[in-house]
TORPA-4810 file (N, C-alpha, C, O; in nm, 3 decimals):
<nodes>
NODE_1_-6.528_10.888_15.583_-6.522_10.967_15.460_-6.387_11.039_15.452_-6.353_11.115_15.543_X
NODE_2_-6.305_11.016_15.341_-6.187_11.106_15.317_-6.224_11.281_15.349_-6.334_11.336_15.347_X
NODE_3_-6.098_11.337_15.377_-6.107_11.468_15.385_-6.074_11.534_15.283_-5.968_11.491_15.237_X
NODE_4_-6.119_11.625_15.222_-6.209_11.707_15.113_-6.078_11.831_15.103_-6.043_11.867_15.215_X
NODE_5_-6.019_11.886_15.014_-5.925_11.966_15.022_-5.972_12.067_14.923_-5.992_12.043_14.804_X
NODE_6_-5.991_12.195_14.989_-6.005_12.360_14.904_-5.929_12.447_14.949_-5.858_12.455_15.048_X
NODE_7_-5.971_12.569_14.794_-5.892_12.681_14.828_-6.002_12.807_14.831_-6.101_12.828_14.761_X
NODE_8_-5.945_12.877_14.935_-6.096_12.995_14.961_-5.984_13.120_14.964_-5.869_13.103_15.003_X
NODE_9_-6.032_13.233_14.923_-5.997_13.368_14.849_-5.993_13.455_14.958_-6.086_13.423_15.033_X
NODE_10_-5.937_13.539_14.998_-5.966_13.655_15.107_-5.872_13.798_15.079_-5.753_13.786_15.052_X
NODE_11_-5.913_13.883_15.086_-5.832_13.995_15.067_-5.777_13.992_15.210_-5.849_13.979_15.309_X
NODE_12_-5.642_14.005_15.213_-5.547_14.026_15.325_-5.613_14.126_15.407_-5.631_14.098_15.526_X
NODE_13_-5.660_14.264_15.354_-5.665_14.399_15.437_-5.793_14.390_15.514_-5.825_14.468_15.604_X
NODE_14_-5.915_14.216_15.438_-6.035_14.166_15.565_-5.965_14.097_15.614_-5.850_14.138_15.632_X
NODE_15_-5.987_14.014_15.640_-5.893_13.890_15.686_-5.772_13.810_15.627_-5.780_13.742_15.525_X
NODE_16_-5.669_13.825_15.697_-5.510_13.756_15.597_-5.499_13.624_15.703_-5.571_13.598_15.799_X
NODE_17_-5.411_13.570_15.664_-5.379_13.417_15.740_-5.325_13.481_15.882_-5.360_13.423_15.984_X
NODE_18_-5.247_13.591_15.893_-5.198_13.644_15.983_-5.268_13.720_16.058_-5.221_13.789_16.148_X
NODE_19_-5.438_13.708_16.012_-5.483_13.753_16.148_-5.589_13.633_16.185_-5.630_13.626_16.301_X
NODE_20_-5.633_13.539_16.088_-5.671_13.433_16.150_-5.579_13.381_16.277_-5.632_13.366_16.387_X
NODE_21_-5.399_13.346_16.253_-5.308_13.300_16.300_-5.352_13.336_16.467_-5.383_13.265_16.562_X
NODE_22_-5.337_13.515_16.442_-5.393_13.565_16.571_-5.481_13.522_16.581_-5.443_13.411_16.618_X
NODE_23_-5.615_13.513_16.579_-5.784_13.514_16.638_-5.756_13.348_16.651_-5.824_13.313_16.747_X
NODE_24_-5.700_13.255_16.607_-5.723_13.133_16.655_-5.831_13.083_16.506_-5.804_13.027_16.400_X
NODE_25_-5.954_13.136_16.562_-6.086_13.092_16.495_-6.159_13.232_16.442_-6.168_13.340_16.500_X
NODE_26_-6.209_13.190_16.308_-6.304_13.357_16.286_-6.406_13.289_16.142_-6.372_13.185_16.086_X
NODE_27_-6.486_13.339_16.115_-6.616_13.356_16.081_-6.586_13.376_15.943_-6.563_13.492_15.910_X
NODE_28_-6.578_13.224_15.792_-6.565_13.315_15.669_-6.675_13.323_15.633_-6.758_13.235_15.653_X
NODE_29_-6.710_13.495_15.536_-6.820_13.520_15.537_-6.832_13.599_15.427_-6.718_13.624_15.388_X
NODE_30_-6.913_13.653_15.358_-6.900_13.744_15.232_-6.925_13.673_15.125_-6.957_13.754_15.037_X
NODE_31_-6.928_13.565_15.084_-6.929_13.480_14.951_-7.081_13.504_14.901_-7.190_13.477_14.953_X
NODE_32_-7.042_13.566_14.778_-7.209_13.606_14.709_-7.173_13.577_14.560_-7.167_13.660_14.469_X
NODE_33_-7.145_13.417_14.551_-7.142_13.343_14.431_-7.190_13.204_14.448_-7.119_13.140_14.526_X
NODE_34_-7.295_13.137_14.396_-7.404_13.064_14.407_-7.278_12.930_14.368_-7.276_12.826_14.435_X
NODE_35_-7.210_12.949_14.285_-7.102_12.823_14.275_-7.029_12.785_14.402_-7.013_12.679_14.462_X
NODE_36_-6.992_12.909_14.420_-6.872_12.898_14.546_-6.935_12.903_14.683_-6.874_12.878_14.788_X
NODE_37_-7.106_12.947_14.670_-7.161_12.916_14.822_-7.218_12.772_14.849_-7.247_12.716_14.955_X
NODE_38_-7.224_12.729_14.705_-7.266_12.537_14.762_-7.119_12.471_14.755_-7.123_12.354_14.794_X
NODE_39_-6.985_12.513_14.714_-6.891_12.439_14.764_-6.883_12.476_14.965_-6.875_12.405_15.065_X
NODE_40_-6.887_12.571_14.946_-6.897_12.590_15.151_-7.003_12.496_15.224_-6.983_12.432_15.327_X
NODE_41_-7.130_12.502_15.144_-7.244_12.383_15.218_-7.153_12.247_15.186_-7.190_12.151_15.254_X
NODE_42_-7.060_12.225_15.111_-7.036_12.088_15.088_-6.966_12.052_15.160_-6.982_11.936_15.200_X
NODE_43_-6.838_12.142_15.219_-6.768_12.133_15.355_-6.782_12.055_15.407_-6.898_12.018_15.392_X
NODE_44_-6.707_11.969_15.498_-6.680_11.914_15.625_-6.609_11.941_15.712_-6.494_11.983_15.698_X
NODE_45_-6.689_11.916_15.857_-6.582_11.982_15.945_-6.433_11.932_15.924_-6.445_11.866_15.821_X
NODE_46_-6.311_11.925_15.957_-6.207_11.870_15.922_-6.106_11.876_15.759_-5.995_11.836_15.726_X
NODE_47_-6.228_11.954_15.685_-6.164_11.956_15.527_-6.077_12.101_15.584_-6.117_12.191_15.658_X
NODE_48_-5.937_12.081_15.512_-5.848_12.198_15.512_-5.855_12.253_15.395_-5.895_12.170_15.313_X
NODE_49_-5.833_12.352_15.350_-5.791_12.468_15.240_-5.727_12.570_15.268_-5.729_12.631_15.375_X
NODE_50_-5.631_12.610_15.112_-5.555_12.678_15.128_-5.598_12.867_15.121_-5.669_12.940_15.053_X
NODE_51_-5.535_12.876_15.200_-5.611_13.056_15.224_-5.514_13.164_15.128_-5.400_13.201_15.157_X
NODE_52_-5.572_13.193_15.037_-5.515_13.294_14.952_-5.533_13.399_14.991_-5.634_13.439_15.049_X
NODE_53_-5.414_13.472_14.960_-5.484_13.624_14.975_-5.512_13.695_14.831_-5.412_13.668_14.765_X
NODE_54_-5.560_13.737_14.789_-5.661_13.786_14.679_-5.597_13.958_14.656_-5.497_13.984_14.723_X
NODE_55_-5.647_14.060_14.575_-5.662_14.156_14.554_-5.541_14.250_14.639_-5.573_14.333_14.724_X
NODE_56_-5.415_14.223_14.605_-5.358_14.285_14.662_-5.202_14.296_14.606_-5.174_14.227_14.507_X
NODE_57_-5.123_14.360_14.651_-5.000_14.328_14.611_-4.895_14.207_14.523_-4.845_14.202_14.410_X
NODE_58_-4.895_14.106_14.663_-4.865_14.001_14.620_-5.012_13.843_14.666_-5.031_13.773_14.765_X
NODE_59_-5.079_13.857_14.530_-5.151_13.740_14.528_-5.084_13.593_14.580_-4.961_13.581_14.582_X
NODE_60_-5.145_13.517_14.609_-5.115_13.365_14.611_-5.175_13.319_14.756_-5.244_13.387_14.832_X
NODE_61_-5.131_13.191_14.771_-5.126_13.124_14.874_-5.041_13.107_14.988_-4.948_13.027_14.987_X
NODE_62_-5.083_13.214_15.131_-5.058_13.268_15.229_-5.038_13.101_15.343_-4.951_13.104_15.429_X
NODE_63_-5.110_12.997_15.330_-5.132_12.930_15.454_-5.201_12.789_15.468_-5.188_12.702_15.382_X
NODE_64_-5.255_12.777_15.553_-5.349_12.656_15.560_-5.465_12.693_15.650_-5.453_12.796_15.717_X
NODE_65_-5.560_12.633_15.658_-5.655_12.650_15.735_-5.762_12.521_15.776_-5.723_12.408_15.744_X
NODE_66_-5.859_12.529_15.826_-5.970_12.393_15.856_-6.072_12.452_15.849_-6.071_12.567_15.892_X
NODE_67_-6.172_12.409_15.803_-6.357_12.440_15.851_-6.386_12.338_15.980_-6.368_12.217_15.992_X
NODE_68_-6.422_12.405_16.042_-6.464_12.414_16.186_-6.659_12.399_16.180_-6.739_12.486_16.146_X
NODE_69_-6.680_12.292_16.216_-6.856_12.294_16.239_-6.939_12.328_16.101_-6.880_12.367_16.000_X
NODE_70_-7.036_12.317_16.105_-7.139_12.328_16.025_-7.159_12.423_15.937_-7.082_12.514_15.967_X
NODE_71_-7.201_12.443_15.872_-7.255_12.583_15.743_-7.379_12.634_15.805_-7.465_12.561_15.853_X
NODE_72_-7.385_12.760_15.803_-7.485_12.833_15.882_-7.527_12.981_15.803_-7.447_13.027_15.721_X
NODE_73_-7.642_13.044_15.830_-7.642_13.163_15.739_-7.574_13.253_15.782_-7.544_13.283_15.898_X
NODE_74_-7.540_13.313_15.655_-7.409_13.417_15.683_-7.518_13.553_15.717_-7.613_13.599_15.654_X
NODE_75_-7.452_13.591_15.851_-7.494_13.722_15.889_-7.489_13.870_15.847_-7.563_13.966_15.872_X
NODE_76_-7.368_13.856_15.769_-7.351_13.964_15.684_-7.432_14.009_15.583_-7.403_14.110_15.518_X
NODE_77_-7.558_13.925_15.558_-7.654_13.933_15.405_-7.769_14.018_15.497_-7.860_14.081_15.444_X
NODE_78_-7.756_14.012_15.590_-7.894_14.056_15.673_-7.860_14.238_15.724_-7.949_14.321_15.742_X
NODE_79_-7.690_14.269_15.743_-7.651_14.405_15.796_-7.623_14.474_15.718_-7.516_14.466_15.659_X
NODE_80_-7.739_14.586_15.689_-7.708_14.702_15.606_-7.584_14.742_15.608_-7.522_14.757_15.503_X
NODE_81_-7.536_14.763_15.714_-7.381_14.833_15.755_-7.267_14.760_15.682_-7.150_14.800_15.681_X
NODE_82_-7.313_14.642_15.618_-7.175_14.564_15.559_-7.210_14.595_15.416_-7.307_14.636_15.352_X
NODE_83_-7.065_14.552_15.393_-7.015_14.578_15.226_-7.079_14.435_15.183_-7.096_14.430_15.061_X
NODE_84_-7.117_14.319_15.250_-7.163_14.247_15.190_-7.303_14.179_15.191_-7.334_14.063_15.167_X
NODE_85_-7.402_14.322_15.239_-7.529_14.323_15.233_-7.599_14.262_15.144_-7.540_14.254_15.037_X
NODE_86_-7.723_14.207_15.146_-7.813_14.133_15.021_-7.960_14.247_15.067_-8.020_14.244_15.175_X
NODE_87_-7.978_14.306_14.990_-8.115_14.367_15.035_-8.265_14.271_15.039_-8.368_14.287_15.106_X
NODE_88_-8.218_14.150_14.917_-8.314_14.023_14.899_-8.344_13.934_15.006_-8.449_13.870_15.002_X
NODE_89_-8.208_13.912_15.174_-8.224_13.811_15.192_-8.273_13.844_15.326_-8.257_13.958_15.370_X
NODE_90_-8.325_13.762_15.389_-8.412_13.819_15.491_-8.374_13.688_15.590_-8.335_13.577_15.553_X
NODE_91_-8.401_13.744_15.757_-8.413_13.594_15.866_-8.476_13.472_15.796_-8.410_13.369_15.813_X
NODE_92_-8.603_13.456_15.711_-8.644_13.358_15.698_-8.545_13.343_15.578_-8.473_13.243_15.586_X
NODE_93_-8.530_13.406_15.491_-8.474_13.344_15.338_-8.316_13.392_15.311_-8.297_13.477_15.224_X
NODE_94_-8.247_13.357_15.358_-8.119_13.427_15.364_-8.007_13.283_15.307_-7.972_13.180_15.364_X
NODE_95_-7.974_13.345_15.156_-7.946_13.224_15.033_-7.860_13.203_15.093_-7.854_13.082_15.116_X
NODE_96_-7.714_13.306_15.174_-7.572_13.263_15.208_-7.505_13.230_15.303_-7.522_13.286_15.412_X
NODE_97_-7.446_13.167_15.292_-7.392_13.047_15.407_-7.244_13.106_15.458_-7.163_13.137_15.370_X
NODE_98_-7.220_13.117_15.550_-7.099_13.136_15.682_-7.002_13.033_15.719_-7.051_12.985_15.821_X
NODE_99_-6.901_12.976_15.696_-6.843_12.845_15.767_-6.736_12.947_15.903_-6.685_13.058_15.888_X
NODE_100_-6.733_12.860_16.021_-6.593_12.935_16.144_-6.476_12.827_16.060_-6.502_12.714_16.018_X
NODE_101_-6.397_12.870_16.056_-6.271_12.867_16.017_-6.150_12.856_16.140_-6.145_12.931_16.237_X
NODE_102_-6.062_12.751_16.112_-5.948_12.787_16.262_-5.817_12.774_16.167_-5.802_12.717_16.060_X
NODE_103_-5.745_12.836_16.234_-5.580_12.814_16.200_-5.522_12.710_16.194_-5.534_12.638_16.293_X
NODE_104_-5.440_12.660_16.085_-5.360_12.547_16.076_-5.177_12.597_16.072_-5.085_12.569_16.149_X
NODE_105_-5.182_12.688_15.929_-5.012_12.696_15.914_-5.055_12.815_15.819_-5.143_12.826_15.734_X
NODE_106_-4.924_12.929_15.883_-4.871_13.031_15.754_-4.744_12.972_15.712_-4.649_12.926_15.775_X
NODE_107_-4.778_12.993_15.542_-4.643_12.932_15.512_-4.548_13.043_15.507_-4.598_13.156_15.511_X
NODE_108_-4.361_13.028_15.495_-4.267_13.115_15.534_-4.314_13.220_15.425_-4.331_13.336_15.460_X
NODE_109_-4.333_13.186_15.311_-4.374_13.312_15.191_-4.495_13.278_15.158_-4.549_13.182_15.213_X
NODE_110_-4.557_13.350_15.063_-4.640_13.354_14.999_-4.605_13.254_14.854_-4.507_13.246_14.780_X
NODE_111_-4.715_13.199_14.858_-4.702_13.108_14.708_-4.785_13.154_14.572_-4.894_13.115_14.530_X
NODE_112_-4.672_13.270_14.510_-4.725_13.335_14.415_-4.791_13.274_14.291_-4.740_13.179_14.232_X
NODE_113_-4.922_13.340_14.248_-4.952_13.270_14.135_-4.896_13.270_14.021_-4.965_13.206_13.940_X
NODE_114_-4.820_13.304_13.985_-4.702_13.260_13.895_-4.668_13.175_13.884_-4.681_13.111_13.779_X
NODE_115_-4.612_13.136_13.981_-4.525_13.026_14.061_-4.619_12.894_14.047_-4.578_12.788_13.999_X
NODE_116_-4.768_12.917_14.101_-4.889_12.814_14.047_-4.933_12.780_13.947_-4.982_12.671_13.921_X
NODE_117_-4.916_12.899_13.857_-4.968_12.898_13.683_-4.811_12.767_13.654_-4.843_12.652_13.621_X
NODE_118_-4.686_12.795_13.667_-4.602_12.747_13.611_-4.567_12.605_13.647_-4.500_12.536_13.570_X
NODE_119_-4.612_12.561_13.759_-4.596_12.412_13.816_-4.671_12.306_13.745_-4.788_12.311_13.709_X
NODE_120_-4.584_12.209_13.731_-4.629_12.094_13.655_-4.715_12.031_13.786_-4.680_12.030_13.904_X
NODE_121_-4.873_11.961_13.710_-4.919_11.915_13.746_-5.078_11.980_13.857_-5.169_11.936_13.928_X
NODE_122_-5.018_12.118_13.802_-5.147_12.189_13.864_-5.264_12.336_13.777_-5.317_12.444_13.802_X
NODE_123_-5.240_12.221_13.654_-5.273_12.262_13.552_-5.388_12.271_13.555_-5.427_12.386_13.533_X
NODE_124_-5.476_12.185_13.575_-5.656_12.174_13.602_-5.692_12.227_13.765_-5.807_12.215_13.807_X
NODE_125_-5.589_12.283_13.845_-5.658_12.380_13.922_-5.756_12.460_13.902_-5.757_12.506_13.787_X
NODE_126_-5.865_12.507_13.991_-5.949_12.608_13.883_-5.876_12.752_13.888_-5.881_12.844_13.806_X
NODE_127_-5.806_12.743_14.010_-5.718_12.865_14.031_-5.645_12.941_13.910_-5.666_13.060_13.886_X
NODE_128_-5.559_12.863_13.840_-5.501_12.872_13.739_-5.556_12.846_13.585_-5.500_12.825_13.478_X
NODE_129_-5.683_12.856_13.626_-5.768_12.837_13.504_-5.807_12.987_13.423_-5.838_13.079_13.500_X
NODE_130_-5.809_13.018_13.278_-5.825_13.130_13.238_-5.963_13.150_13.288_-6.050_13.063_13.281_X
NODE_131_-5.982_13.280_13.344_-6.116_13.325_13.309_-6.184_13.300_13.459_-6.284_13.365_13.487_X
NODE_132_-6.128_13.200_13.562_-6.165_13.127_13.674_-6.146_13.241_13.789_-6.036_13.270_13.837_X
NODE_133_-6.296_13.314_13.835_-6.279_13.430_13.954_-6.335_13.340_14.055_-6.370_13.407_14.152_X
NODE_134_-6.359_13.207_14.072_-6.430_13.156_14.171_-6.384_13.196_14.345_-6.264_13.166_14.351_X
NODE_135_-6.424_13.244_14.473_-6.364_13.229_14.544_-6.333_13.182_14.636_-6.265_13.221_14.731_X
NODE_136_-6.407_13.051_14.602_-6.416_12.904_14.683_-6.389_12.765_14.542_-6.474_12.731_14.460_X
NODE_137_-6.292_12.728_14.550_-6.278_12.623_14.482_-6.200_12.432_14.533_-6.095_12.403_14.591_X
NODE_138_-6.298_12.357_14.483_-6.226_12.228_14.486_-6.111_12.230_14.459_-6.077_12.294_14.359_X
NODE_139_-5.984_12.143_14.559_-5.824_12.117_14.507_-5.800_11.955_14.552_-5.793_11.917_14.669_X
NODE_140_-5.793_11.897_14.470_-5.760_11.750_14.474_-5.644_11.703_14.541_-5.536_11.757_14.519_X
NODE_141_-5.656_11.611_14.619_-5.558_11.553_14.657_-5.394_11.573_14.599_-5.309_11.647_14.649_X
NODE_142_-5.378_11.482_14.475_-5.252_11.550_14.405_-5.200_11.659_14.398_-5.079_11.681_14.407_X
NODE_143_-5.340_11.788_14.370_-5.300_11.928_14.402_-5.263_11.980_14.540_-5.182_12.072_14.551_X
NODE_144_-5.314_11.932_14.629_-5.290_11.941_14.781_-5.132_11.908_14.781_-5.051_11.999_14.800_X
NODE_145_-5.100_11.802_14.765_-4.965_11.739_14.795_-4.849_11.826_14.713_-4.730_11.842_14.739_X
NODE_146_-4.923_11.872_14.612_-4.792_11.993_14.510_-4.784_12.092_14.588_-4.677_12.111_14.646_X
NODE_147_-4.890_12.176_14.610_-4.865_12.290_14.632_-4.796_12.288_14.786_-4.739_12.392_14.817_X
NODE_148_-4.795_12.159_14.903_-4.840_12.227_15.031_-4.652_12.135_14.997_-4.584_12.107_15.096_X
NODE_149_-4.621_12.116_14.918_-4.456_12.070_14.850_-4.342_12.173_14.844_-4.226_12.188_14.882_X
NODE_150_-4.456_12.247_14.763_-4.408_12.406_14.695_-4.365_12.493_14.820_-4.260_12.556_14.831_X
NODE_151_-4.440_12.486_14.887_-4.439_12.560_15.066_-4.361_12.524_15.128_-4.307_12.609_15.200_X
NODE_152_-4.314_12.387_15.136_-4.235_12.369_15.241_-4.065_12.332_15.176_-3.984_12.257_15.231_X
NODE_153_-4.049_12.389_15.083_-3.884_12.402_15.026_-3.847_12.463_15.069_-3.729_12.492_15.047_X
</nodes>
């Protein structure tokens, strides 16, 4: 089976590419959007995506990354103590899914969304789509090969 290419969202100040880089491997987790938690079940081990950083200064695309093993329930829906608690989901019924994640590449800059909105040919990204908060999304091959283009100039 071909390998499967996405882009997954992270605020730098939880996790940035630069501290995956460090940890090697770490746990993505938090996704409480029913679109973007069956693209994570759809995963394969070996599919790469690009790791944005989200909500912050300078938005865009920080890196590369891999999913590592299986989809599993995310632990965070079960700990009061987290910001990304579900009071609904319980050991037996717990809707959201966890993928481990490992390091591939930080790129030298950040690949601002600007810079993404304005590139030919990455027009039907959902990234660059009006209105599009997804924070797990499909990136096609062609889009893979632009952007990871864009990075290495």
């Amino acid at each position: 089976m071909a390998r499967a290419y996405w882009l997954m969202k992270s605020e730098p100040d939880e996790l940035s590419i630069h501290d995956l880089q460090r940890l090697k491997t770490a746990r993505w987790d938090g996704v409480r959007n029913y679109q973007a938690r069956n693209f994570m079940r759809s995963m394969q081990p070996g599919d790469l995506f690009f790791f944005y950083h989200s909500s912050c200064p300078e938005p865009g695309i920080a890196g590369i990354a891999q999913i590592d093993g299986e989809p599993y329930p995310d632990p965070t829906a079960l700990d009061p103590k987290s910001h990304y608690h579900d009071p609904k989901a319980s050991d037996e019924k717990n809707p959201w899914t966890a993928r481990d994640v490992s390091f591939v590449e930080a790129f030298r800059s950040v690949l601002p969304l600007g810079t993404l909105k304005a590139q030919a040919g990455l027009e039907e990204l959902p990234l660059v789509q009006k209105g599009s908060r997804l924070s797990v999304m499909p990136v096609t091959a062609e889009q893979w090969a632009i952007v990871v283009g864009l990075a290495h100039k």
